[in-house]
Each structure stands twice: as structure tokens, then as C-alpha cells.
C-alpha positions in Angstrom: 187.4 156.4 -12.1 190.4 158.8 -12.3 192.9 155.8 -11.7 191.2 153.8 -14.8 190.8 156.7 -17.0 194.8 157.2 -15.7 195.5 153.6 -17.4 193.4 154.4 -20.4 195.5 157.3 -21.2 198.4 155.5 -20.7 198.1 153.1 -23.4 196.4 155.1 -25.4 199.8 157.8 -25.2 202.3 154.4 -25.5 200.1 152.9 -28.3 200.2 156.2 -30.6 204.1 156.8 -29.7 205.4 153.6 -30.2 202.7 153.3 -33.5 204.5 156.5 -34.6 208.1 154.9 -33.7 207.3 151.8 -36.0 206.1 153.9 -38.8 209.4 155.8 -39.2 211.2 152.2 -38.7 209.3 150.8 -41.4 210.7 153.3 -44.0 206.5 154.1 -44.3 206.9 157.9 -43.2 208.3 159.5 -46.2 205.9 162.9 -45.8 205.2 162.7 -42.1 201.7 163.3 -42.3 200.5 159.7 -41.6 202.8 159.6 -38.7 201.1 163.1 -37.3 197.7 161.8 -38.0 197.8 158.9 -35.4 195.6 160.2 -32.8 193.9 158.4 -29.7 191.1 159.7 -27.5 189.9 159.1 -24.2 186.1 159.7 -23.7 184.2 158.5 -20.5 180.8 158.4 -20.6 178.1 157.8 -18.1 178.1 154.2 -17.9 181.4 153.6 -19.7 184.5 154.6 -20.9 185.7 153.9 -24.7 188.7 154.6 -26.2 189.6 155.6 -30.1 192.1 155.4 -32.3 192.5 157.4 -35.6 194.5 157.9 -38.5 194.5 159.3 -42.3 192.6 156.3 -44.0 195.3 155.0 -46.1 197.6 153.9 -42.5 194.8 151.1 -42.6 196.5 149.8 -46.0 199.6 150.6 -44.8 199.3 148.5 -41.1 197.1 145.7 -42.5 198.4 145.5 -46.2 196.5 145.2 -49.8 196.9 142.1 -51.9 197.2 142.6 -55.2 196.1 140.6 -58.2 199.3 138.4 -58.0 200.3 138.5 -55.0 198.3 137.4 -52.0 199.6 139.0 -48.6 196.4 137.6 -46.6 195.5 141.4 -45.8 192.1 142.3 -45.4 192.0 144.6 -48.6 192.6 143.6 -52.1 193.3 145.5 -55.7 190.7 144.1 -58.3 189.6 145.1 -61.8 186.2 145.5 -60.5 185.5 147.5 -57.5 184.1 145.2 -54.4 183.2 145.8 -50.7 186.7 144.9 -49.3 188.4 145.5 -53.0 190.1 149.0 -54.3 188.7 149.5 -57.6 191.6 149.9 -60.1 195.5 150.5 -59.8 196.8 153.5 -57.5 196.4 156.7 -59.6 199.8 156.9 -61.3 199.9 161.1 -60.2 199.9 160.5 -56.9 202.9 158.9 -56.7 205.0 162.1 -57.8 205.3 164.0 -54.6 206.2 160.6 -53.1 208.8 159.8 -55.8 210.3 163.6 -55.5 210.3 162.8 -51.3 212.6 159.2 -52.0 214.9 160.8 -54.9 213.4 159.0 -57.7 214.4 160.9 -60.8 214.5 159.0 -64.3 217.2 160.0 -66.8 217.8 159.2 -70.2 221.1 157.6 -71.8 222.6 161.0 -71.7 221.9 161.6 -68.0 219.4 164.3 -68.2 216.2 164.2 -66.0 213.3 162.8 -67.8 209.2 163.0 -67.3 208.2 160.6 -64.4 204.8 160.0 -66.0 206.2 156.7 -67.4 208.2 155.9 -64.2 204.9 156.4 -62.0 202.5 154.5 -64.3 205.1 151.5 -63.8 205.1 151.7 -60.2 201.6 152.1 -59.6 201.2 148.6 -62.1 203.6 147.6 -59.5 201.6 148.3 -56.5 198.4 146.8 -58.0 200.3 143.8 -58.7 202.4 142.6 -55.9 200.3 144.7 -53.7 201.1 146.5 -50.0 202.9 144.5 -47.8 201.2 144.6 -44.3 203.6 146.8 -42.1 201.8 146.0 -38.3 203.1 149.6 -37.4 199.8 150.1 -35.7 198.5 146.4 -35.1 202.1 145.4 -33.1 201.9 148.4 -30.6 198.2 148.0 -29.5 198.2 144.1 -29.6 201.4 144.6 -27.4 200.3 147.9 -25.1 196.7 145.7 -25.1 198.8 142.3 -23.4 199.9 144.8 -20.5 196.6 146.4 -20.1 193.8 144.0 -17.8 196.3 143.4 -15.6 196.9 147.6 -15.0 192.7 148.2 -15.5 192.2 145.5 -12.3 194.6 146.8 -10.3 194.0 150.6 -11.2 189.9 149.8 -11.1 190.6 148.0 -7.8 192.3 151.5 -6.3 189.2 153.4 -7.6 186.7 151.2 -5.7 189.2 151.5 -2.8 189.1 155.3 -2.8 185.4 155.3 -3.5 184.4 152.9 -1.0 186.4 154.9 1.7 184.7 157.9 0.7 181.4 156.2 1.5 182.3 155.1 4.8 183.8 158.7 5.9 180.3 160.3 5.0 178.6 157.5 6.7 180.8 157.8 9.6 180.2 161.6 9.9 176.3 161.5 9.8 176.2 159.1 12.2 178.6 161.6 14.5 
């Protein structure tokens, strides 16, 4: 199955760098650690081969989106007051926005133009977020449903070369016992 696990690795290298590509087009790449986290693997079993995709959990919000509780985006995931199986229990913690907002520049300043706390600043955004919610990005989705289009077509022909090879093999040894 060297030719098939050949096509599985394949997509499974164009899925993570184009996945990585979109990432950084989307503007959604501000520390680089989602984009470094994108991992595929390639594991063949005895009777099958699988392949998996990984990622820090919060790429899943960032790919599929999060409506919040104005604004519907259709996403899978949702902000509510009350915590639910596909819901995220309360606003985004306002402190972990800081090292975001220090990444993009975001410094508030007062009439006078001095820097100011960004507790205030953070606690709006993070209202923000939980209202209007995460728009989905696809950086994921797009490459794999596009990289997936390509793939039957490359695991028939790529399968069909490993049967070749394989049932060649079986004729050769057949060939030479009967010799």
C-alpha cells in the first residue's frame, strides 16, 4: 500500500500547508501558534489506514465560527448565558485578550494622549465577541473539502498501481516455484 499511503500523505502535507496559508490570509494568525499547531498524521493499520488532523482547540471556533447571542453566523458553536453541550458558557475572559491586543497594537489613551489600562478596552471587546460572535473563517474546512475533491480519483489510481505491483509479485513467486 506504499502508493496509497503515498496519496494519503500527500493531502494530508497540501491540506495542513495550504490550512496554514489561509490562516495567515485571514488576518487569524496574530501569535503563530495556531498556525504551528495544525498537524496531520498518517497511521496504517492492519486492515486500514486512517488519517488525522489536529489543531489547538480554539482553530475549531476559529474555522467553523461561534454565534453569539445577537448575531447568528449558523456555526456549530454558540455563546449563551448558560453553559450548553454545543454552547460556551459566558463571554471570552476579558484577560485573555491582552497579549492579543499588545500583538495588533491596541493601546488606549486618554484625552492627553498618554497610554491608559486596557482592562476597560478588553472587557468591551470580549462583550463584543459574545455578542456578534466569531465569524466562521473556513481556513481549515476550504483546504480539506478542496484537497478531499482531488483525492478518490488519486486513491483509485494509486490503489490500482498497488494491486498492480502486488499482483505481479504473486505471479513471479508463482512462476518461480513452479520452475
Amino acid at each position: 500500500m506504499t502508493e496509497v499511503l503515498q496519496a494519503l500523505e500527500k493531502f494530508r502535507d497540501e491540506v495542513v500547508k495550504e490550512a496554514r496559508s489561509q490562516l495567515a490570509a485571514k488576518g487569524k494568525n496574530s501569535s503563530g501558534a495556531l498556525s504551528k499547531s495544525i498537524q496531520g498524521e498518517v497511521k496504517q493499520m492492519p486492515n486500514s489506514i486512517g488519517i488525522y488532523f489536529s489543531m489547538l482547540p480554539y482553530g475549531n471556533f476559529q474555522d467553523k465560527g461561534v454565534n453569539g447571542t445577537q448575531i447568528n453566523h449558523g456555526a456549530p458553536y454558540s455563546f449563551k448565558s448558560k453553559g450548553g453541550v454545543k454552547g460556551l458558557k459566558g463571554m471570552p475572559p476579558p484577560s485573555k485578550l491582552d497579549s492579543w491586543m499588545v500583538r495588533k497594537g491596541i493601546a488606549p489613551r486618554n484625552a492627553g494622549g498618554q497610554f491608559t489600562s486596557r482592562k476597560g478596552l478588553q472587557f468591551l471587546i470580549a462583550r463584543g465577541i459574545f455578542k456578534k460572535g466569531i465569524k466562521p473563517s473556513l481556513f481549515f474546512t476550504k483546504p480539506f473539502e478542496d484537497a478531499f475533491r482531488s483525492l478518490p480519483d488519486d486513491l483509485v489510481e494509486k490503489y490500482g498501481l498497488d494491486m498492480e505491483q502486488d499482483l505481479l509479485t504473486i505471479l513471479q513467486e508463482n512462476l518461480r516455484r513452479m520452475i
